[in-house]
N, C-alpha and C positions, 0 to 999 in steps of 0.2 A: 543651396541649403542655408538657412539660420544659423548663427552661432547660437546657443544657449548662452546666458547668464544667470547666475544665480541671482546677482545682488535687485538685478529691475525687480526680481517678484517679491509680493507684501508675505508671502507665505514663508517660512523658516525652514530649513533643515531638509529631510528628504523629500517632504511634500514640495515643499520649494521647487525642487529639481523635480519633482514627477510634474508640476505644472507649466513649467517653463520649457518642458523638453517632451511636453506629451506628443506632438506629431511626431518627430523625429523619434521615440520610442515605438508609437505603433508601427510607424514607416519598418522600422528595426524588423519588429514582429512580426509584419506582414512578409518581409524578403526574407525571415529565415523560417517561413513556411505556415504559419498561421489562416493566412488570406483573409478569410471574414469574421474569422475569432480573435482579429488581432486587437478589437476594441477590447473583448472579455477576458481574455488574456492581460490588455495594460490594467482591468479593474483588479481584476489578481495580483498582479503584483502590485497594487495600489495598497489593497489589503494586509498582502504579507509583509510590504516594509513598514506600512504606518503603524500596525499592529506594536508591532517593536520599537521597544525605546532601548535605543542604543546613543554609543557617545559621538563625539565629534569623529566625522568620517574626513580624510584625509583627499581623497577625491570625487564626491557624492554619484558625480554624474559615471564614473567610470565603475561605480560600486551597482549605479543602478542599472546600469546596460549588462554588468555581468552575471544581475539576478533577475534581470530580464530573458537571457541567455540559456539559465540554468533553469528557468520555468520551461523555455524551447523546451529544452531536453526533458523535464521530467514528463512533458506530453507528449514528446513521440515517444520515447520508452512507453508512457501506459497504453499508447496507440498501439503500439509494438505488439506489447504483452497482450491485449486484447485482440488483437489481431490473430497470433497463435495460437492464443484458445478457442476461440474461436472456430478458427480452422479445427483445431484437436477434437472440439466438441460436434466439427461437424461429421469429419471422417470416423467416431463413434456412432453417430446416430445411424450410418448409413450401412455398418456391419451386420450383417446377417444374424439368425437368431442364433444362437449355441448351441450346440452340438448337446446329447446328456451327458456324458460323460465328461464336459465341458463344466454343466451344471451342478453335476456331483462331486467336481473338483472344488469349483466355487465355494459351496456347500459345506464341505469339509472344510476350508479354508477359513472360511466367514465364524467355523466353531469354534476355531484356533485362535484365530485373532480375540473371540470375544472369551474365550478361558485366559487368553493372556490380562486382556484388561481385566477381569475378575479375579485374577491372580493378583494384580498390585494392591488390591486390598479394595472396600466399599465405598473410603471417601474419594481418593483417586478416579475410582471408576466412572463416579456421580460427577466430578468435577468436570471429564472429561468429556462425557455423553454433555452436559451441561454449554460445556466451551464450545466442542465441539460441532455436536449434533443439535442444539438448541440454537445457538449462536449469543450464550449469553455473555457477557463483558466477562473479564477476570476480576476486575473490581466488586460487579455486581455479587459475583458467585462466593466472592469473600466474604462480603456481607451478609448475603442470605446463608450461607455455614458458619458464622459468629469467626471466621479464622481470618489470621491476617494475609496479604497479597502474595507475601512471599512462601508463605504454606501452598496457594494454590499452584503458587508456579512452581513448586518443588513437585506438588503430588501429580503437576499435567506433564514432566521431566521424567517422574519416572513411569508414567503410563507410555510416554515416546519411547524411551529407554525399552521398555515390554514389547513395543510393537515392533522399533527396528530390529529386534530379536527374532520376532515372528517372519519379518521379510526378508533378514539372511538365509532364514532357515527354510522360505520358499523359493527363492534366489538357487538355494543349495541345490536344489529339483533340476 
C-alpha cells in the first residue's frame, strides 16, 4: 500500500487528499461493499465534500475515509429501505381480491378520513391533497396560496394531527 501525502499534490485542501488518496479510497469503497459503484460512489463524495467550503480540517484524510464511510452506510440503509418495500409492495400485490364487506369497510373508512380532512378547514385540506396527493413542493404550494412556508407547514400539522385521530379511532376497532 502507498502512503498518501498531502504536501506532493499541486491541489489544496480536501480536493488535495481526494486526489492523492483516490485508489486507496476506492480500494476503501470497494472492501466495504460497493464492488463496481465503488468509482460513483468516490465521485459522490467528491461532490459532497468539494461542494463545501469548510475550515482548516485537523486531519483531512481521516475526515475523508469517515465520510467515505458514512456514504457506505447511507446506501445500504437506502438498499435496505428499498428492499423492504419492495418486498411489502410485493406481498400486496399478490393478496387476493377483498372480500365486500372488506370493501364496505374500506369504504366507510376512506369517508372518515376524508370528512376529517374537510373538517380542518379548505386551505389545510388544499394544501394537503396538494403535498400530498400531487406531490407538490411545500415551498411551491406557499407560493401558489400567496402564504408563508410556515402557514403550510402548520396547516399540513394539523391535517396529520386529524388523521392520526382517525387512525386511533380505527385502531380502536
Amino acid at each position: 500500500m502507498t502512503e498518501a501525502t498531502d504536501a506532493s499534490s499541486p491541489a489544496q485542501g480536501i480536493e488535495g487528499v481526494l486526489l492523492a488518496n483516490r485508489d486507496r479510497i476506492v480500494r476503501f469503497l470497494e472492501m466495504r461493499g460497493a464492488g463496481d459503484g465503488a468509482e460513483d460512489l468516490f465521485q459522490d463524495l467528491w461532490m459532497r465534500l468539494t461542494e463545501r467550503r469548510s475550515g482548516p480540517i485537523a486531519d483531512p484524510l481521516s475526515y475523508v475515509m469517515r465520510a467515505a464511510n458514512n456514504l457506505m452506510l447511507d446506501r445500504y440503509r437506502s438498499a435496505r429501505q428499498r428492499m423492504l418495500r419492495d418486498h411489502a409492495w410485493g406481498e400486496t400485490a399478490a393478496v387476493e381480491k377483498p372480500s365486500a364487506e372488506t370493501t364496505l369497510i374500506s369504504r366507510e373508512q376512506l369517508a372518515e378520513v376524508e370528512a376529517a380532512v374537510a373538517a380542518t378547514g379548505e386551505r389545510p385540506a388544499r394544501i394537503f391533497r396538494r403535498f400530498r396527493v400531487d406531490g407538490i413542493a411545500q415551498r411551491d404550494i406557499a407560493a401558489e396560496l400567496g402564504v408563508s412556508l410556515s402557514t403550510v407547514e402548520a396547516d399540513l400539522r394539523k391535517v396529520y394531527a386529524a388523521l392520526a385521530a382517525v387512525r386511533r379511532h380505527f385502531d380502536a376497532y
